[in-house]
Steps between C-alpha positions, in 0.01 A plus 500: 500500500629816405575772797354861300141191420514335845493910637191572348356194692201620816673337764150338646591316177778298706255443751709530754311688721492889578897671462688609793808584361685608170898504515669640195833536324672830671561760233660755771775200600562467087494848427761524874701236323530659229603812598771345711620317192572854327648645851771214538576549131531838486718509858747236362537695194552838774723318690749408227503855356494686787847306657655483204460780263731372297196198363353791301836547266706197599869478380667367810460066531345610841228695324425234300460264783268737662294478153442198417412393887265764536306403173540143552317578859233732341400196251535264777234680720311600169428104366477387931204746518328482145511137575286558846316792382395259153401222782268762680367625174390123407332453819377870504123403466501197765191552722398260784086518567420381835124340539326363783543118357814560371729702268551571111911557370544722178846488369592546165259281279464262770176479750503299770182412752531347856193466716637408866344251560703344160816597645730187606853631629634838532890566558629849598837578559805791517738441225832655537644542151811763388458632866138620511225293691205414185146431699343120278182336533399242299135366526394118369159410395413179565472436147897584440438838359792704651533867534778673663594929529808660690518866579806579281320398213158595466495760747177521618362772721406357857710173430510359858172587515392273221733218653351536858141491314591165278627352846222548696244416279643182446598412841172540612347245250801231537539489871154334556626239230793426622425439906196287307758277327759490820176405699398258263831349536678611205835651462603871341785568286597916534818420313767540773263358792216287533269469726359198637208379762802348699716868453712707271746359271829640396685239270569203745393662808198552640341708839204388607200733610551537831813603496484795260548785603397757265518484127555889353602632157684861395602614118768286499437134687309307727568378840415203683583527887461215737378512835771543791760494192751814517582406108275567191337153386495607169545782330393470059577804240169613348627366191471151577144523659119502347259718689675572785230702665250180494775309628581746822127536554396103512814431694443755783139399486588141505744533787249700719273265438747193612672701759507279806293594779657683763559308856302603788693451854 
């Protein structure tokens, strides 16, 4: 389906439900972008001239040097930021449409729907890459269709915002389904733990109910503790785990639940 076609679309037609929320592509960050593209060029090509007069007419080796490095940084910075600036143009018209049941991607000539209840596995992450920290999420349906955004890419307005919304949506739909399956006796694979009626699992090891601790998750891993332990149980990169929300909500559920009475003197 075609983005400029799928646009002229009434959104009842998704029938998703009412909208909440509409995140879009940030012109002010591309136009910011770009005018710091033009900045570093322009004080690169200051810098040489203003040191070394001698760039302008050069006839010493020296001058020469000065030259050809400044140029050679000028058209490095110049093809480093077309290149980003080009990505942000591509993904200029990206738009995220929030419903009630759901949510509706446009990116390029590509639409993609998710109700909530069709979502399967989300993964959400900090990934550090040429010394910046990129915010991922990737959501599953539970018919395979993958979608994925990062915040150095598209550059959507409100961008945790949209995360925290595809998280809680979704966690509130799979925990019921999972503590049904764990009561039902069933095991749960969140990638680098599962979770068990007997406990949680962490490769060959496993801590059973009653003596977990807590079970808590931050932007960059989750932590097992154990009860009366002074060392972390387990502690898995977000990378390796599936829903990690669901998974810190049924385990701290579960373990309350199992917690072993206290004894009365």
């Amino acid at each position: 389906m075609n983005v400029s076609i799928s646009r002229e679309i009434p959104e009842p037609a998704y029938q998703l439900g009412a909208v909440r929320e509409d995140f879009r592509t940030s012109k002010a960050t591309l136009a910011l972008c770009m005018g710091t593209l033009v900045f570093v060029i322009g004080f690169i090509g200051w810098m040489g001239v203003s040191s070394f007069p001698g760039v302008l007419a050069p006839k010493e080796p020296a001058d020469w040097v000065i030259l050809i490095g400044t140029v050679v940084g000028m058209i490095g910075a110049a093809v480093w930021g077309v290149r980003e600036i080009g990505q942000m143009v591509r993904n200029r018209h990206m738009r995220v449409v929030v419903f009630d049941d759901g949510f509706v991607s446009f990116r390029h000539d590509q639409v993609f729907v998710c109700r909530w209840d069709d979502v399967g596995w989300v993964c959400d992450q900090v990934l550090m890459q040429k010394d910046a920290y990129i915010l991922s999420c990737t959501v599953w349906k539970r018919s395979r269709e993958q979608w994925g955004i990062r915040n150095d890419v598209h550059l959507i307005r409100g961008f945790p915002r949209l995360i925290e919304i595809i998280v809680n949506e979704s966690k509130r739909r799979l925990v019921p389904l999972v503590l049904a399956d764990l009561e039902a006796g069933k095991t749960v694979d969140f990638g680098g733990l599962t979770l068990t009626p007997r406990g949680i699992v962490r490769g060959e090891r496993m801590l059973p109910w009653e003596e977990v601790h807590s079970v808590s998750t931050d932007s960059l891993r989750v932590k097992v503790e154990q009860r009366g332990a002074w060392v972390t149980w387990a502690a898995v990169g977000n990378s390796e785990m599936l829903n990690r929300f669901v998974l810190a909500e049924v385990a701290n559920q579960l373990k309350d639940k199992l917690m072993p009475a206290p004894v009365l003197a």
